[in-house]
C-alpha positions in Angstrom: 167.3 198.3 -10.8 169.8 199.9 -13.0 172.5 201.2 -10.4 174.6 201.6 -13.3 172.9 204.2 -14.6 174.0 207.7 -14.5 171.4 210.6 -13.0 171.8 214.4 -13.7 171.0 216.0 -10.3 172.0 219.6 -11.6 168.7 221.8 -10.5 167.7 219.7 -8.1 169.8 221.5 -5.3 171.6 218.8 -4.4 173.3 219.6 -1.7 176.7 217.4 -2.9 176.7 220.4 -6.1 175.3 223.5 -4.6 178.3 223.3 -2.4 180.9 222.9 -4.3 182.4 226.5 -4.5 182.0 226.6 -0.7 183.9 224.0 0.3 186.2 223.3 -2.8 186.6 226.6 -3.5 185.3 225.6 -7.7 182.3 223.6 -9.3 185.2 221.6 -11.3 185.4 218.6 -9.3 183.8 215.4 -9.2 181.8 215.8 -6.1 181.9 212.3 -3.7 181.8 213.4 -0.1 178.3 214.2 1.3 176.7 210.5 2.2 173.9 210.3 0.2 173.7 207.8 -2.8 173.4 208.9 -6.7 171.0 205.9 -7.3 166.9 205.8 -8.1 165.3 205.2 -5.3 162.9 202.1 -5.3 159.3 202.2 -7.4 157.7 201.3 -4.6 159.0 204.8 -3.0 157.9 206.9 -5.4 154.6 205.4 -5.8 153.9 206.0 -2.4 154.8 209.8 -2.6 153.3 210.2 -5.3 149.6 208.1 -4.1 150.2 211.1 -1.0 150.6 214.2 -3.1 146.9 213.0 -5.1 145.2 214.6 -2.0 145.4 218.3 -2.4 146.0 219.1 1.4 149.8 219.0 2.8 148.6 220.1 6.5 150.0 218.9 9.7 150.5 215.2 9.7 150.6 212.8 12.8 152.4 209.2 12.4 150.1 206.2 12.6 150.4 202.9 14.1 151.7 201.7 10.3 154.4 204.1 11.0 155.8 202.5 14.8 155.0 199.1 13.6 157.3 199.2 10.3 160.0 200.2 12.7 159.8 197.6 15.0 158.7 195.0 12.1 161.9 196.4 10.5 164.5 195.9 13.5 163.3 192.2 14.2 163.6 191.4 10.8 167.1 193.0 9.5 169.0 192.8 13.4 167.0 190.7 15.0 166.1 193.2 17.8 162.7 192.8 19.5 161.7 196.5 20.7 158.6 197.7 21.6 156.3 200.2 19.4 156.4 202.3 23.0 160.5 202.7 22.8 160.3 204.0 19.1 159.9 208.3 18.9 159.9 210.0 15.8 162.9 213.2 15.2 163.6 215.3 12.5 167.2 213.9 12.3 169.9 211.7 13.2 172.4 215.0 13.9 169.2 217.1 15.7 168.7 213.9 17.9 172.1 213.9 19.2 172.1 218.2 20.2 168.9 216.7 22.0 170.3 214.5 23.9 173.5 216.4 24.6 171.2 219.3 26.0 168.9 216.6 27.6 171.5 214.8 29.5 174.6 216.9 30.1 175.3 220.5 31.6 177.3 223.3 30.0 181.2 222.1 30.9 180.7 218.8 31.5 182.9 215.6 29.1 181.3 213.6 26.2 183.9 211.3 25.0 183.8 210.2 21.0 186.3 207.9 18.8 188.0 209.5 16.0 188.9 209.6 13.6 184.5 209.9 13.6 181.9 211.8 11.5 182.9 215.6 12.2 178.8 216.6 13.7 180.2 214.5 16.7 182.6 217.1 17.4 180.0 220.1 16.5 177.0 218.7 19.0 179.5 218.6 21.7 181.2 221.7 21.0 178.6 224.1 20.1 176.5 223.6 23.4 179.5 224.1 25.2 180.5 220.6 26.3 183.7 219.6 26.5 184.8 217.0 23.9 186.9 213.3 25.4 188.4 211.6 22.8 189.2 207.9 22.7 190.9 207.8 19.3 190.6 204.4 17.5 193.4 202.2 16.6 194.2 202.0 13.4 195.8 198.1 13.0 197.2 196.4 9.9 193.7 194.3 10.5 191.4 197.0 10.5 190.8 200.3 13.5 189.7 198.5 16.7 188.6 200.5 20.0 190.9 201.0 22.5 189.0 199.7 25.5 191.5 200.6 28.1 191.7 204.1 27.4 187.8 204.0 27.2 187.7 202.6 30.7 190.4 205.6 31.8 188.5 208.6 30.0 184.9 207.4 31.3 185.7 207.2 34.7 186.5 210.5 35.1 182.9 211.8 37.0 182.8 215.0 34.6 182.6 212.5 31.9 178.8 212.0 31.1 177.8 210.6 27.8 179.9 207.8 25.2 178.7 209.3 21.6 179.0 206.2 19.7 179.4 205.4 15.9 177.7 201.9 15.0 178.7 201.6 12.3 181.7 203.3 12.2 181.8 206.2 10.1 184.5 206.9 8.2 186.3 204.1 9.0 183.7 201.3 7.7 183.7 198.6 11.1 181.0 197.0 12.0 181.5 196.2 15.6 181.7 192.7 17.0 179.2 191.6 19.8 182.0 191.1 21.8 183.4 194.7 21.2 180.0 195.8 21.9 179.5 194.0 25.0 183.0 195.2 26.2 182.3 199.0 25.4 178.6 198.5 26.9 180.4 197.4 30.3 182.2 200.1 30.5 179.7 202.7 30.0 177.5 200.9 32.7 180.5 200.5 35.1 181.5 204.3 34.7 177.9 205.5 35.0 178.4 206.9 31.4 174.5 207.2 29.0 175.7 205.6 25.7 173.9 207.5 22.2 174.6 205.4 19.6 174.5 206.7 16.3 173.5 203.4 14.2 172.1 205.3 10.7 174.4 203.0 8.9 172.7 199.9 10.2 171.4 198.2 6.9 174.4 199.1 5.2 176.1 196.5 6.1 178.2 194.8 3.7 177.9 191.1 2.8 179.8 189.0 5.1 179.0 190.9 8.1 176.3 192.2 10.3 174.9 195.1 12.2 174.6 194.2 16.3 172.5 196.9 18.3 174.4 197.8 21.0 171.3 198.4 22.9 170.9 194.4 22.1 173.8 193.0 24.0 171.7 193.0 27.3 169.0 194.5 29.3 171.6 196.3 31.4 173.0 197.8 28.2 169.7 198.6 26.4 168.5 201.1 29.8 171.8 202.8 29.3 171.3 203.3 26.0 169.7 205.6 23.4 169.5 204.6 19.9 169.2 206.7 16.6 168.3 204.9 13.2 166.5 206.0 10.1 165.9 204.6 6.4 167.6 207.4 5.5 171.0 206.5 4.4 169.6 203.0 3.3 166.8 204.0 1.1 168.7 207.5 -0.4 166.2 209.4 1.3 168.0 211.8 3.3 165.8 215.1 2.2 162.5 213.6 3.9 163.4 213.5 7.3 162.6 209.9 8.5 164.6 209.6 11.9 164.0 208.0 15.0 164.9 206.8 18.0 165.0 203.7 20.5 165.1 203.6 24.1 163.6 200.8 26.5 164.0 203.5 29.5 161.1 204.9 30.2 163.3 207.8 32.2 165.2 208.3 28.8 162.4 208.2 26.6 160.2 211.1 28.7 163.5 213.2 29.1 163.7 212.8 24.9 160.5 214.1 24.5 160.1 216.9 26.6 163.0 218.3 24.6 160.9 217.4 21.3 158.1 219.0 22.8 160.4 221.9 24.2 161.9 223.0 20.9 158.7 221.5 18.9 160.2 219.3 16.7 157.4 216.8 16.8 155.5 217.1 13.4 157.4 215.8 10.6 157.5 215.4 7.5 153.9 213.4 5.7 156.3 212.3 2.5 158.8 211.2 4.7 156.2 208.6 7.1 155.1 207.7 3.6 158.4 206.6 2.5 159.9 205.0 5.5 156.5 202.7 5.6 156.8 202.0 1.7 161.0 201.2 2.0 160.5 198.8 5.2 157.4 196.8 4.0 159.0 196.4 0.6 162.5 197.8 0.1 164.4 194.8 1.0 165.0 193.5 -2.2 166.1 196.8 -3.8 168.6 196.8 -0.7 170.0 193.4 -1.1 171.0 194.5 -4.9 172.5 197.8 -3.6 174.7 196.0 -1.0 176.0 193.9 -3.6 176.7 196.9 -6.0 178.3 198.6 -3.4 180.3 195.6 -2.9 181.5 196.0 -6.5 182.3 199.1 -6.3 184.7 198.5 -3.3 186.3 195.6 -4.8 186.9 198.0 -7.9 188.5 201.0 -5.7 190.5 198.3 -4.1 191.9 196.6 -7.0 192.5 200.0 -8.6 194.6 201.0 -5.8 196.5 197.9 -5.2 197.3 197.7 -8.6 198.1 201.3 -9.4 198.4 202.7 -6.2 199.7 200.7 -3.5 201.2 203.6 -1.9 197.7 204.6 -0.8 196.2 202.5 1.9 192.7 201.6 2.6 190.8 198.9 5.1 187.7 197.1 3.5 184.7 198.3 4.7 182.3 196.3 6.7 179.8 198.4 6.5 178.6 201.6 5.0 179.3 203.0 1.6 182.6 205.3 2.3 186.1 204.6 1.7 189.3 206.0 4.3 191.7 206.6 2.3 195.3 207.2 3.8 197.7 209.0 1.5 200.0 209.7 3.8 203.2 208.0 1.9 202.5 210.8 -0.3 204.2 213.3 1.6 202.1 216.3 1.7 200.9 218.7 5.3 196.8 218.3 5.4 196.3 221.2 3.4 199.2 220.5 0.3 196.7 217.3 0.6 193.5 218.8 0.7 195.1 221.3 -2.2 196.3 218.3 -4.2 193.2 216.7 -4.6 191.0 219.4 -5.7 193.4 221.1 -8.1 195.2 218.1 -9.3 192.5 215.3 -9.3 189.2 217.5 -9.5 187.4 215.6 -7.0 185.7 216.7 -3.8 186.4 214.1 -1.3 186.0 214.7 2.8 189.1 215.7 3.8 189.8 213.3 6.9 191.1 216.6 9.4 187.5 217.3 10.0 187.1 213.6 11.3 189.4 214.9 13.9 193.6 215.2 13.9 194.0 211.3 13.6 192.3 211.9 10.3 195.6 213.9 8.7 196.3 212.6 5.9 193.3 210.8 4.7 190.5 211.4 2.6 187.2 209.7 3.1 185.6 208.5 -0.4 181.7 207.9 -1.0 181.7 205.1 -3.4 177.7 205.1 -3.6 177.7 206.3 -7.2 177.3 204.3 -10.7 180.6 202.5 -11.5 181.2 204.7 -14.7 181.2 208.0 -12.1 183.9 206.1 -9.7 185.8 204.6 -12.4 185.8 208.0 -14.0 187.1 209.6 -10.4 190.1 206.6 -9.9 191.2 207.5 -13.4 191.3 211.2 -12.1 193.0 209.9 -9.0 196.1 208.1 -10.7 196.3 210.8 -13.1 197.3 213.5 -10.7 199.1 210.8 -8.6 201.7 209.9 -11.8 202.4 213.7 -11.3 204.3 212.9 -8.3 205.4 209.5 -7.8 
């Protein structure tokens, strides 16, 4: 696979150009915020697809027995999580699954607690159902953000609190959490009566060095507190073909999930995308072991770059995921002169960290997931308007 390798995606609709003018307020910037990757996606994918589209009939689909048991196969194999094909349901989303289970398992007014600086949908699923966000902000150490577990114990044991949205890994700021954080955090959930969702679509990007832990693997207690959402999406670049899913060993849980499924009758799918994610678990490994360690390039060139023309700007190694938090704050500027800076001065379109939540002021989070000519190409833009004020 030639990750080096530069793709046009102009008239495609791809999302990370169509909205340029709307968020950046111009199409002249290097666009690397949306989390999906500008690589090929495996032969074995697109031979798949394409075997599919030789039938002339795109009707409704069901998911077979292949489907469940690439899952489970899947889960053993890469986090060595035995599950059950009768845990597993298909959803048209990571992001739809969590409004499910917000409307499933809360009641207008009550708390969901989350860990910002997090991925800014966390805030919206709460929010726009008319829950009431808790945060228990993550510390951000010389060593790396770690949770803040006595807080966590004082925000969930508050009875209005009833749901722990939880990031696994940790998006923006790149952890993949220990067992033993896990196992703490679980504890606490259980002991405050608090349903743990745990948002794990970042599972196989884990970077060398490291691995993913299911928290619905630290224990059986954990695991019936627990629902879990995955998908080959993020792994795969398959985002457009709607391949989520999500684990639950409670059978309570599971029925609750589904009526809502069946309720707003979100249970059909997408054929291309059951195609895929059977194709990409059966076979995909070996395309994913050479993107982890191209994506490990790539952040070992961002964190040279910066060290050695930058070291004003800070940044924690990721342990997992392809994004980059990047903390300018030695810079000087408010959130917007920031958000300002970087569009006009160093044409990119980067996440601006606010909408990860206030502790994200300052920052800007980075999607490195691009051929190494495209992120050299946006550090050289980077120092460029940088030398303009330092």
């Amino acid at each position: 696979m030639d990750f080096d390798k530069v793709i046009n995606r102009e008239g495609t609709n791809a999302l990370k150009l169509e909205f340029r003018e709307r968020l950046f307020g111009t199409n002249d910037v290097l666009p690397l915020w949306v989390a999906d990757m500008d690589f090929a996606v495996s032969d074995e994918i697109v031979k798949a697809i394409r075997k599919r589209m030789e039938h002339p009939i795109f009707g409704y689909t069901t998911r077979d027995e292949e489907f469940f048991n690439a899952i489970v196969e899947w889960v053993k194999k890469k986090h060595n999580w035995d599950i059950k094909h009768e845990w597993v349901e298909a959803s048209p989303g990571v992001v739809p699954t969590l409004i499910l289970t917000v409307l499933a398992f809360t009641e207008q007014g009550e708390k969901i607690v989350i860990q910002p600086p997090v991925y800014s949908p966390f805030f919206d699923v709460i929010k726009d159902h008319k829950r009431v966000i808790k945060e228990n902000p993550l510390l951000n150490t010389p060593d790396g953000y770690r949770m803040d577990f006595d807080h966590l114990d004082q925000v969930t044991s508050d009875p209005d609190v009833k749901m722990f949205i939880f990031c696994n890994p940790h998006n923006p700021v790149g952890r993949a959490w220990t067992r033993e954080e896990l196992k703490t955090a679980g504890e606490i959930c259980l002991k405050n009566n608090v349903l743990i969702v745990s948002d794990e679509i970042h599972a196989d990007l884990v970077l060398p060095g490291f691995s993913h832990i299911p928290m619905a693997s630290i224990s059986e207690e954990v695991a019936n507190n627990t629902i879990t959402c995955m998908s080959p999406s993020k792994t795969f670049n398959i985002a457009g073909l709607n391949t989520a899913y999500f684990i639950t060993s409670n059978p309570r849980l599971l029925r609750m999930m589904r009526r809502k499924l069946q309720a707003y009758h979100l249970f059909i799918g997408n054929m291309f995308g059951a195609e895929a994610l059977k194709v990409a678990y059966k076979y995909g490994e070996p395309w994913l072991e050479e993107l982890l360690k191209y994506l490990q390039e790539n952040i070992n060139y961002v964190l040279a770059f910066v060290k050695n023309n930058m070291s004003e700007v800070k940044v924690h190694r990721p342990e997992a995921t392809f994004l980059m938090w990047l903390d300018f704050a030695e810079w000087g500027f408010s959130p917007a002169q920031l958000k300002k800076f970087i569009i006009e001065k160093a044409r990119l379109g980067l996440n601006d960290g606010p909408t990860f939540g206030t502790q994200g002021q300052g920052f800007q989070r980075l999607n490195i997931a691009s051929p190494r000519p495209v992120i050299e190409e946006a550090m050289h833009r980077l120092l460029k308007a940088r030398n303009l004020i330092r």
